[in-house]
BAGU-971359 format. One record per residue (C-alpha): y, x, z; residue number from 1. Coordinates in steps of 0.05 Angstrom, whole numbers, always signed. Each point is the difference from the previous one (the first is absolute). Layout:
<node><c2>Y</c2><c1>X</c1><c3>Z</c3><nr>NUM</nr></node>
...
% end
This chain:
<node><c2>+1382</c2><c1>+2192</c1><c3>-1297</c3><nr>1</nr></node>
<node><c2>-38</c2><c1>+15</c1><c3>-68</c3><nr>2</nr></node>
<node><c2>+33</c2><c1>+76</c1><c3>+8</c3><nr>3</nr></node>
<node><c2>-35</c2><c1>+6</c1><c3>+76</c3><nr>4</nr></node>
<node><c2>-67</c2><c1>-27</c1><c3>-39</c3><nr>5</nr></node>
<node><c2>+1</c2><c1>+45</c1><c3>-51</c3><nr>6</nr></node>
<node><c2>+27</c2><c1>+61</c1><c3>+42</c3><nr>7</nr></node>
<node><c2>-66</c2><c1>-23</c1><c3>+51</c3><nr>8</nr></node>
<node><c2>-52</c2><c1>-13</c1><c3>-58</c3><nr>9</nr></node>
<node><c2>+20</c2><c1>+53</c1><c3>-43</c3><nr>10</nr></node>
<node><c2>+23</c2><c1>+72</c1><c3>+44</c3><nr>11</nr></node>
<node><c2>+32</c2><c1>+47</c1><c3>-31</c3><nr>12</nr></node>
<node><c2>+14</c2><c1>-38</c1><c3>-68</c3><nr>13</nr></node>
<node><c2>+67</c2><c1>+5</c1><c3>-15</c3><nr>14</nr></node>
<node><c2>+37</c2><c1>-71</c1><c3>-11</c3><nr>15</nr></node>
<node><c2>+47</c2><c1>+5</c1><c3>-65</c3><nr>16</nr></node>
<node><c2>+45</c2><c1>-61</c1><c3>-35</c3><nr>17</nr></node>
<node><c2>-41</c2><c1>-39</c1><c3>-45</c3><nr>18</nr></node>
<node><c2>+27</c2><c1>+29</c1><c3>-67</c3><nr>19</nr></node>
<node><c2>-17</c2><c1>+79</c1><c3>+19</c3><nr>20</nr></node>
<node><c2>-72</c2><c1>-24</c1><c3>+22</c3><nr>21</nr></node>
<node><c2>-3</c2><c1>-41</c1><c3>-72</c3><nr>22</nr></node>
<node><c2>+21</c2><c1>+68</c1><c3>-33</c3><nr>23</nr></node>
<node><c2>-44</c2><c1>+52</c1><c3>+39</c3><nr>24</nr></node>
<node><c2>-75</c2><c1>-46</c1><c3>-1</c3><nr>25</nr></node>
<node><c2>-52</c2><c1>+11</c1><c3>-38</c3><nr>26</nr></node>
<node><c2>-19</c2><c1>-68</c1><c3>+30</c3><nr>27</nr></node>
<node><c2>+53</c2><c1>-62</c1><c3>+29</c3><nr>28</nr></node>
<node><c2>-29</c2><c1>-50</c1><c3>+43</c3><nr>29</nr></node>
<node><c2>+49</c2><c1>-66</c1><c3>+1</c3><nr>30</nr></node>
<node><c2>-23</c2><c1>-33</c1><c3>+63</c3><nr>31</nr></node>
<node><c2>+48</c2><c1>-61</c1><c3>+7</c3><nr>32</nr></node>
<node><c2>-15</c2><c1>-71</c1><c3>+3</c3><nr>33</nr></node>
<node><c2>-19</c2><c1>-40</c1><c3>-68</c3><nr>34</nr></node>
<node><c2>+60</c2><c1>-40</c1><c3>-13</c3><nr>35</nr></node>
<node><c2>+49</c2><c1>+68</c1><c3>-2</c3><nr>36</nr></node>
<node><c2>-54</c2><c1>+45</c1><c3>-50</c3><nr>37</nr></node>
<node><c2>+20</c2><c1>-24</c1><c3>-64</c3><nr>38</nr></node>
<node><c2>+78</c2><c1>+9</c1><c3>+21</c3><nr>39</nr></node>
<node><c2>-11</c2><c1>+77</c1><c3>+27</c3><nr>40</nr></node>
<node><c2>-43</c2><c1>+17</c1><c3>-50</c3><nr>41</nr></node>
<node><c2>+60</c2><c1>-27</c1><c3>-59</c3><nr>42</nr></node>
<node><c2>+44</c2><c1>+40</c1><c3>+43</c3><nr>43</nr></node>
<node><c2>-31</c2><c1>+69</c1><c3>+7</c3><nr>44</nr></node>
<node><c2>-18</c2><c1>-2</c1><c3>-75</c3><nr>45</nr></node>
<node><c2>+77</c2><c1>-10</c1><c3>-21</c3><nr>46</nr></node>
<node><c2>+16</c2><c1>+65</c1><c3>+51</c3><nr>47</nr></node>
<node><c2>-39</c2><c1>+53</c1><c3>-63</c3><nr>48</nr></node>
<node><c2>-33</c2><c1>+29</c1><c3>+64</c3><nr>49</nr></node>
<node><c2>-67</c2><c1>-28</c1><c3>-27</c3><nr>50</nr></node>
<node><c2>-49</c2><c1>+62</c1><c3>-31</c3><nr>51</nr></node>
<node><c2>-46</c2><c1>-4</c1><c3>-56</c3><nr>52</nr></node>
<node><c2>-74</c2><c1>+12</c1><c3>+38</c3><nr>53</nr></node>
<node><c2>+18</c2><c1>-24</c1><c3>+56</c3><nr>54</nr></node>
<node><c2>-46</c2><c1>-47</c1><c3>+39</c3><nr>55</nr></node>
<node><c2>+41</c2><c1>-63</c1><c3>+29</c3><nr>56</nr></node>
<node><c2>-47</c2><c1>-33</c1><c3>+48</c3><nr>57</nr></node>
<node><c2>+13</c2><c1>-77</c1><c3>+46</c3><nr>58</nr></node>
<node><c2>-40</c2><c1>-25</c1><c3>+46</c3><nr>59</nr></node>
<node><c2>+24</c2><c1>-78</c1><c3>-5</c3><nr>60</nr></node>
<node><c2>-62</c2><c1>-44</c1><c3>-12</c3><nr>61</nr></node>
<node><c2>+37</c2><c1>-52</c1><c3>-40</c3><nr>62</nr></node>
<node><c2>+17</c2><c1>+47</c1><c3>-57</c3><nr>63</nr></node>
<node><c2>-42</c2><c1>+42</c1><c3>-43</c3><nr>64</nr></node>
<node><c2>+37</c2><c1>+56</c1><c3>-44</c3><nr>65</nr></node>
<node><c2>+40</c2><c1>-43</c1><c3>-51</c3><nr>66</nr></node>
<node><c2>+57</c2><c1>+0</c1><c3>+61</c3><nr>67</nr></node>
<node><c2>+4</c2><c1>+73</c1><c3>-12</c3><nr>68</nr></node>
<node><c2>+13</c2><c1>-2</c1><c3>-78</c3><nr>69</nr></node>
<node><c2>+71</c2><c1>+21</c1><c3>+19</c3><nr>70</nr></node>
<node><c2>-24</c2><c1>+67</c1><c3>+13</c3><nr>71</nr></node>
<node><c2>-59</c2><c1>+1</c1><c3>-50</c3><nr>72</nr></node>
<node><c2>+42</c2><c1>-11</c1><c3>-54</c3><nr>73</nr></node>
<node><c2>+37</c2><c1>+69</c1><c3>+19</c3><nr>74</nr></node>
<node><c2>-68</c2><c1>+38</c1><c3>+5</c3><nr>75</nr></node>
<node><c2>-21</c2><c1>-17</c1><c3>+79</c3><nr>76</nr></node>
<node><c2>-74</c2><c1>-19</c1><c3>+3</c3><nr>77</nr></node>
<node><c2>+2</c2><c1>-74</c1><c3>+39</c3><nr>78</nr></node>
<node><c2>-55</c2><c1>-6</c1><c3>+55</c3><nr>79</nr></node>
<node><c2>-20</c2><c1>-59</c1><c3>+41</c3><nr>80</nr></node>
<node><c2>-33</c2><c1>+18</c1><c3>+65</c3><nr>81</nr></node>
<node><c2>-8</c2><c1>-56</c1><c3>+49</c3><nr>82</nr></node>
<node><c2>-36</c2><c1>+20</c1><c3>+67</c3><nr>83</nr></node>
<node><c2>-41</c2><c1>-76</c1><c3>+26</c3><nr>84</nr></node>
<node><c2>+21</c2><c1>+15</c1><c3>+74</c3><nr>85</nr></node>
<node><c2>+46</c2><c1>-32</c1><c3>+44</c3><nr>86</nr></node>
<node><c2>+49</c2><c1>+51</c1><c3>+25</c3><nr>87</nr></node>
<node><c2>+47</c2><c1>+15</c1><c3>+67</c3><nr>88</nr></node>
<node><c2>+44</c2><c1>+53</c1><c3>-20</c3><nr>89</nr></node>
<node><c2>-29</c2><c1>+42</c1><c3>+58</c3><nr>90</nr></node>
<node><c2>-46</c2><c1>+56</c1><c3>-1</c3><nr>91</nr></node>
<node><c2>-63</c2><c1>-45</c1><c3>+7</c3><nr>92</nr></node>
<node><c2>+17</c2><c1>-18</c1><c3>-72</c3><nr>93</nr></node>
<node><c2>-38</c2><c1>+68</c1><c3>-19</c3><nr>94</nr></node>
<node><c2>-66</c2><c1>-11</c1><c3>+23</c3><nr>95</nr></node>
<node><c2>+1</c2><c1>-64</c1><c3>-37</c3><nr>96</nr></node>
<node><c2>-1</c2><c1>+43</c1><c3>-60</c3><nr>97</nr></node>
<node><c2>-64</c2><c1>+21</c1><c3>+17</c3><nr>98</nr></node>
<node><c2>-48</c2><c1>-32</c1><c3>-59</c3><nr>99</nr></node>
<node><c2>+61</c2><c1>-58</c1><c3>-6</c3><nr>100</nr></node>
<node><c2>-17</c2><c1>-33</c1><c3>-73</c3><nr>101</nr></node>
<node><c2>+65</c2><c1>+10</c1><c3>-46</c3><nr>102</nr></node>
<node><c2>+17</c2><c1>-50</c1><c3>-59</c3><nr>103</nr></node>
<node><c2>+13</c2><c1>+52</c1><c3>-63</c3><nr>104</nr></node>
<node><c2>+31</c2><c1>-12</c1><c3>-65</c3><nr>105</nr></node>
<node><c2>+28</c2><c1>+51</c1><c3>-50</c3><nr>106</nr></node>
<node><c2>-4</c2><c1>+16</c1><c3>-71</c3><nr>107</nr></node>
<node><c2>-60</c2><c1>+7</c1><c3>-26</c3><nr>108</nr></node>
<node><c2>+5</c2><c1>+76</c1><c3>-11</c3><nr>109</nr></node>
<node><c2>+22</c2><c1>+11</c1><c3>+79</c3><nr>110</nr></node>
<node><c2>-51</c2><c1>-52</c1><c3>+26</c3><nr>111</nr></node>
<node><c2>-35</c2><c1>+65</c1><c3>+26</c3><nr>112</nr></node>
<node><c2>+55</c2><c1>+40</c1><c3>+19</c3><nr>113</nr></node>
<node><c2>+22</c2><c1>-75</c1><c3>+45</c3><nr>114</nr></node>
<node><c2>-70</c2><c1>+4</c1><c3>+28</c3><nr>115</nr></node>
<node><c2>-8</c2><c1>+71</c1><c3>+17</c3><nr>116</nr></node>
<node><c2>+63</c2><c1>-12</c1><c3>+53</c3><nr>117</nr></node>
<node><c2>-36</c2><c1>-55</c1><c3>+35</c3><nr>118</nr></node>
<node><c2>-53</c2><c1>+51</c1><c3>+9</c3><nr>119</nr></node>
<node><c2>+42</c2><c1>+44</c1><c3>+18</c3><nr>120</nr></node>
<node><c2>+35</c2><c1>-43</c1><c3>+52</c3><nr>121</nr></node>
<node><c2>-69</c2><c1>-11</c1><c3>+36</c3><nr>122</nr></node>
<node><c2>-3</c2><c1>-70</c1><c3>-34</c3><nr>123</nr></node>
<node><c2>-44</c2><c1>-39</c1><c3>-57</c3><nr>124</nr></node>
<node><c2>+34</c2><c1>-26</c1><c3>-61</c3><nr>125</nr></node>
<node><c2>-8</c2><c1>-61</c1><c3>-31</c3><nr>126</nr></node>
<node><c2>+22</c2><c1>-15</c1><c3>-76</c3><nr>127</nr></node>
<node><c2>+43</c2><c1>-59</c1><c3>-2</c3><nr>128</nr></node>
<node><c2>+24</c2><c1>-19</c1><c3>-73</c3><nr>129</nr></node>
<node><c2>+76</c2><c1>+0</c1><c3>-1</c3><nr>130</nr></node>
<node><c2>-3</c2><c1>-85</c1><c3>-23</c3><nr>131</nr></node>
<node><c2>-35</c2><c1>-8</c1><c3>+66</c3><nr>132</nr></node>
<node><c2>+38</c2><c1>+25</c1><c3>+44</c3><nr>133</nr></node>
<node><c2>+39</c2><c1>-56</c1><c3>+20</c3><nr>134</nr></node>
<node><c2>-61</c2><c1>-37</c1><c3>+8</c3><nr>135</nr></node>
<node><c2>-30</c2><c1>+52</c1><c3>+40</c3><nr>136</nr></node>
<node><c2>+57</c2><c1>+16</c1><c3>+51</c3><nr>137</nr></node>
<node><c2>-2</c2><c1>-83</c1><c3>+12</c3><nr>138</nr></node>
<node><c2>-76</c2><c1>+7</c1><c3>+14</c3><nr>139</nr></node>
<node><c2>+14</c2><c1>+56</c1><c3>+57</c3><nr>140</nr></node>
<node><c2>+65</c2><c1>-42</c1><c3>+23</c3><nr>141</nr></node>
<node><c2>-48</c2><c1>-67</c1><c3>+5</c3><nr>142</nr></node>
<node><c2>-50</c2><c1>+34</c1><c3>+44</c3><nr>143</nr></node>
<node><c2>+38</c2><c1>+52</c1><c3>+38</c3><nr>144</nr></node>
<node><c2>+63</c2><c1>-41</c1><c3>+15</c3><nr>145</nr></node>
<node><c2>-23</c2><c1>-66</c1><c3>-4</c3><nr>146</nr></node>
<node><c2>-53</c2><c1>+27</c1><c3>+51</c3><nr>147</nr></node>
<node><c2>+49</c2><c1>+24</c1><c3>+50</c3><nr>148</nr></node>
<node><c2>+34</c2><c1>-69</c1><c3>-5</c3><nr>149</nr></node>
<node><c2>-62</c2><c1>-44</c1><c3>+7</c3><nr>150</nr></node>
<node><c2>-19</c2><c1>+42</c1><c3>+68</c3><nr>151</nr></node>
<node><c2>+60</c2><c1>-6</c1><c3>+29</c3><nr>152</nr></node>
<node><c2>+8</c2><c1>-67</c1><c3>-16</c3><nr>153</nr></node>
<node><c2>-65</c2><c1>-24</c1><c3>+26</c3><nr>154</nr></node>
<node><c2>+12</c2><c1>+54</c1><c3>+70</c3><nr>155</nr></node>
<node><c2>+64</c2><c1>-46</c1><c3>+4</c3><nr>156</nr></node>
<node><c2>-37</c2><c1>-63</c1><c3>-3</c3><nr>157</nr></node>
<node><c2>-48</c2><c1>+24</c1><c3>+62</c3><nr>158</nr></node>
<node><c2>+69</c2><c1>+21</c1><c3>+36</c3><nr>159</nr></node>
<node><c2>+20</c2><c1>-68</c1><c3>-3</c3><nr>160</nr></node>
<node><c2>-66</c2><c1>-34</c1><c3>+16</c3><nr>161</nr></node>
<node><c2>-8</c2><c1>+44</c1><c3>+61</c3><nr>162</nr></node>
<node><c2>-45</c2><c1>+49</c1><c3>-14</c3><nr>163</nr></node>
<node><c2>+12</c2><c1>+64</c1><c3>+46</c3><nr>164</nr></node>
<node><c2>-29</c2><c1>+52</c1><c3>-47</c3><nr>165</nr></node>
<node><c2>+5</c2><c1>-27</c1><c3>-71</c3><nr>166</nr></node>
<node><c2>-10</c2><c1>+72</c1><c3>-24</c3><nr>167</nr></node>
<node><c2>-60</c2><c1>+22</c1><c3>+32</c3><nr>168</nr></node>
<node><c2>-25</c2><c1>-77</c1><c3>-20</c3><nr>169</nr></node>
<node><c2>+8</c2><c1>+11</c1><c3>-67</c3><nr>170</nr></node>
<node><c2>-8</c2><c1>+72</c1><c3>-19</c3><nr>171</nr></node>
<node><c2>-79</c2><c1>-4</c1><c3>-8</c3><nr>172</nr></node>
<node><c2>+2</c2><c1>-64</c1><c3>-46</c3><nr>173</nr></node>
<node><c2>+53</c2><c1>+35</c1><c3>-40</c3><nr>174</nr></node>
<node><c2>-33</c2><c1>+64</c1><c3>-10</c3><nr>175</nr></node>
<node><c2>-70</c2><c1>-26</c1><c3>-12</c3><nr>176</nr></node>
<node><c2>+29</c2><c1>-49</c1><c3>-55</c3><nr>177</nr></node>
<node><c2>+41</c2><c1>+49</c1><c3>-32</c3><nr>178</nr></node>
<node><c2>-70</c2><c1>+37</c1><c3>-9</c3><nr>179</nr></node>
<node><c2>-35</c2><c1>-48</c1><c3>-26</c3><nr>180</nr></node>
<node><c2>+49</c2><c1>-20</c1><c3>-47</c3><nr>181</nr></node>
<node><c2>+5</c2><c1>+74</c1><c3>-22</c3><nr>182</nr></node>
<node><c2>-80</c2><c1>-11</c1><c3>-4</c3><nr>183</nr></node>
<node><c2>-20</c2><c1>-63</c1><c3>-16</c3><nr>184</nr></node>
<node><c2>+72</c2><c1>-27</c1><c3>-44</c3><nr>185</nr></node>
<node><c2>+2</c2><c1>-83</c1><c3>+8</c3><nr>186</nr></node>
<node><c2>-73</c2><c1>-7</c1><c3>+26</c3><nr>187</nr></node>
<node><c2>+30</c2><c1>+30</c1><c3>+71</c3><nr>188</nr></node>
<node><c2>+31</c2><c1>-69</c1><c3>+4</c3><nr>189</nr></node>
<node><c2>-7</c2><c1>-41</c1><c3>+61</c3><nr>190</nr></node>
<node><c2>+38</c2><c1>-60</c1><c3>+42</c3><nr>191</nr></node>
<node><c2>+13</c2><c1>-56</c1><c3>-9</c3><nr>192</nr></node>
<node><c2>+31</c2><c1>-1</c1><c3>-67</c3><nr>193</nr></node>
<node><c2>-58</c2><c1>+33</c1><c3>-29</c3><nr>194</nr></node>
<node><c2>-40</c2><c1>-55</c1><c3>+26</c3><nr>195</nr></node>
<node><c2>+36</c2><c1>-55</c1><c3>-23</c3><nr>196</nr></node>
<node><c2>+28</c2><c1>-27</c1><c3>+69</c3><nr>197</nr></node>
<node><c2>+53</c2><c1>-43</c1><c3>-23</c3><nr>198</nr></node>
<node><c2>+26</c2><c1>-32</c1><c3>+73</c3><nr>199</nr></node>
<node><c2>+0</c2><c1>+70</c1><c3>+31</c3><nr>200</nr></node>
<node><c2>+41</c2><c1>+40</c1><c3>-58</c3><nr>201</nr></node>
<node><c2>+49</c2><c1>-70</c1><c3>+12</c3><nr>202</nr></node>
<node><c2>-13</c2><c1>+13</c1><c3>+78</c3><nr>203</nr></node>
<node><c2>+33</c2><c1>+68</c1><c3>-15</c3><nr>204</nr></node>
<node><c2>+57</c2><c1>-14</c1><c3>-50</c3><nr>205</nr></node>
<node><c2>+26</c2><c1>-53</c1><c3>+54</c3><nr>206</nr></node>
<node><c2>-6</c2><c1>+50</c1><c3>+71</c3><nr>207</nr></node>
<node><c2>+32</c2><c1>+62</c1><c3>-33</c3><nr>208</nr></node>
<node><c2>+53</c2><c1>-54</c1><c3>-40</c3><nr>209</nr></node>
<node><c2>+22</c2><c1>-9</c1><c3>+67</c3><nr>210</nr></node>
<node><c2>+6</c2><c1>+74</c1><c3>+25</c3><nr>211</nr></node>
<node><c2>+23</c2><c1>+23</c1><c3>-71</c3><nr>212</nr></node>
<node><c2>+12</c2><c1>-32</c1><c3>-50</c3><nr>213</nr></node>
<node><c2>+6</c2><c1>+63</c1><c3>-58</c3><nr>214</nr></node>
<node><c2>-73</c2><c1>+22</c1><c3>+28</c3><nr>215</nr></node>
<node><c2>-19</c2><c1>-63</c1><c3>-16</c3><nr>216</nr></node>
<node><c2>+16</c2><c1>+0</c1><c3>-76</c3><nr>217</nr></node>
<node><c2>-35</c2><c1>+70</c1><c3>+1</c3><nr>218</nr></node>
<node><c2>-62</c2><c1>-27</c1><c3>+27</c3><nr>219</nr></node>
<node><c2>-2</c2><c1>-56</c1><c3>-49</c3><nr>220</nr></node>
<node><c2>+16</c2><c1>+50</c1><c3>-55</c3><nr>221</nr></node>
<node><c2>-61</c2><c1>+47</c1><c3>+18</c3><nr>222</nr></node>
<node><c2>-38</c2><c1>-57</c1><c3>+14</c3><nr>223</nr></node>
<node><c2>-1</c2><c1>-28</c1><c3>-61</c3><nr>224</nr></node>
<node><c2>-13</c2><c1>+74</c1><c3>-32</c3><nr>225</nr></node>
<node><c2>-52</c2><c1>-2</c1><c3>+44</c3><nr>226</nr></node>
<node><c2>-31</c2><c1>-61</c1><c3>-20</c3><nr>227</nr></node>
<node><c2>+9</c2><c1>+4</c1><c3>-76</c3><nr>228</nr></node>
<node><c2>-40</c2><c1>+83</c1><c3>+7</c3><nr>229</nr></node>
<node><c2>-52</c2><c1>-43</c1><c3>+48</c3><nr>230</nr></node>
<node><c2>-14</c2><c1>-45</c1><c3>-58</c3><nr>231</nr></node>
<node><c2>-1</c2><c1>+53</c1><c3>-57</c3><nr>232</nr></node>
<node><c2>-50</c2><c1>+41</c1><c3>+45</c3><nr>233</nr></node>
<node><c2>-45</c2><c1>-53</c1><c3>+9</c3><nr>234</nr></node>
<node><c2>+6</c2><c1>+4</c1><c3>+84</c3><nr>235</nr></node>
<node><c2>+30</c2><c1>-79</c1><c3>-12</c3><nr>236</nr></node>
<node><c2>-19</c2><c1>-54</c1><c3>-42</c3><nr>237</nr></node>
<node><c2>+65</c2><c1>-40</c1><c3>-42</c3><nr>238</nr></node>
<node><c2>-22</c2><c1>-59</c1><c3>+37</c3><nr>239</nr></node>
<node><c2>+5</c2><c1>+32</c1><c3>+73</c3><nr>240</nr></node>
<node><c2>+64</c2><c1>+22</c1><c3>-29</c3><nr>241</nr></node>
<node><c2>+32</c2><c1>-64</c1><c3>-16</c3><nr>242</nr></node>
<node><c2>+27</c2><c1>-21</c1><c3>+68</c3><nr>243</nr></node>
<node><c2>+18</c2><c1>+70</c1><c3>+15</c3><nr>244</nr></node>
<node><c2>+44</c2><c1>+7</c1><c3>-56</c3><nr>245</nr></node>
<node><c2>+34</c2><c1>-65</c1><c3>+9</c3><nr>246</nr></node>
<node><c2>+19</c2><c1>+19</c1><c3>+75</c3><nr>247</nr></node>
<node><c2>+28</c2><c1>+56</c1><c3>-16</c3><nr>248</nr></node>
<node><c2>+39</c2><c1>-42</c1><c3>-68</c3><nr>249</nr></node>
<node><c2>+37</c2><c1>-39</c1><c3>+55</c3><nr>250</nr></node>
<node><c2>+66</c2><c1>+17</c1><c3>+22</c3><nr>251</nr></node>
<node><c2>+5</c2><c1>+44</c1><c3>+61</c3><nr>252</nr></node>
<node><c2>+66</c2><c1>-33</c1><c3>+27</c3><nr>253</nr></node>
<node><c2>-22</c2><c1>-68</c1><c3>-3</c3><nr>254</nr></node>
<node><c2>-57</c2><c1>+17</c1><c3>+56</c3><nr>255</nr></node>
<node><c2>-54</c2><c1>+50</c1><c3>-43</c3><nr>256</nr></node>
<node><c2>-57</c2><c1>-51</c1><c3>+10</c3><nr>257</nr></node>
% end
């Protein structure tokens, strides 16, 4: 499958075995998941096939360039180039590249060689210091995937309370808070644990409890986030939040509320 991709993506570039591509670039792109970088990298250093000048480049978000010292250490130049994009593997995956923000660290020395590929690539680079980037790559994983969960955990929810079209429901509240968070940060807060409304937030802890028990924990978890940024913003006074914060203290499995 990943052969048909690149055959599709990339006509007429001829597909070699990964040690005669290692040997031959002026440039090697590792594009595998996080949790196997370290391990290839170890292993194509111990091959010799590694070239003093030569740029190594990843595009893993949860490592910066000390995961290619391997290499470095035999004269590669280590770049970290993570494109912010969510991707299919398809050829929409292109156009995303359009203006796409990319999270850069390199050494000091190459940070404008690192950045002159994003440009290249169509996109905008951002300097991310190589102690952040674990940090950084949770950030994007928070928002991104812990988006995708929360929206298809709450479209679930309207499933199982009935609602016809829980997408078409929902889509205009989503995209018009996403924007004001993106505008506004924790002043774009609203409902009902913003406000302090103790017996609803318990109202709600109990009702999706019964549908789902896991989406349940979530909501208490964010709720409580929620609460605690309300306060520190000033949108909530400690007071109002006293009763909210014991509801959502009390266990979920012994009734929420």
């Amino acid at each position: 499958m990943s052969v048909l991709r690149a055959q599709a993506l990339l006509p007429g570039v001829p597909i070699t075995d990964v040690l005669t591509v290692v040997q031959e670039a002026e440039l090697v792109v590792l594009a595998v998941p996080d949790d196997v970088l370290a391990e290839l990298v170890t292993g194509l250093a111990e091959t010799g096939s590694v070239r003093a000048g030569q740029f190594w480049c990843h595009p893993a978000g949860a490592h910066g360039i000390e995961v290619l010292a391997p290499v470095a250490q035999r004269g590669a130049i280590p770049l970290a180039i993570h494109p912010v994009m969510t991707f299919t593997g398809t050829s929409i995956d292109l156009a995303r590249l359009a203006d796409c923000p990319f999270g850069v660290t390199a050494p000091e020395g190459f940070r404008s060689v690192a950045e002159a590929l994003v440009v290249e690539m169509g996109g905008e680079p951002i300097w991310v210091p190589e102690q952040a980037r674990a940090r950084y790559h949770a950030a994007l994983a928070l928002g991104a995937n812990g988006l995708v969960t929360l929206v298809n955990a709450a479209l679930d929810l309207l499933r199982e309370s009935g609602v016809a079209d829980g997408r078409r429901l929902i889509e205009p509240l989503l995209q018009a808070s996403l924007e004001n968070a993106l505008r506004m940060g924790d002043q774009a807060l609203t409902g009902p644990v913003a406000r302090g409304d103790a017996a609803t937030v318990a109202t709600h802890l109990e009702t999706i409890a019964d549908a789902q028990l896991e989406v349940a924990y979530a909501y208490r978890a964010m709720a409580r986030l929620t609460a605690l940024r309300a306060v520190d913003s000033g949108l909530l006074a400690p007071t109002a939040a006293e009763s909210l914060l014991d509801v959502l203290a009390r266990d979920i499995a012994e009734g929420g509320a």
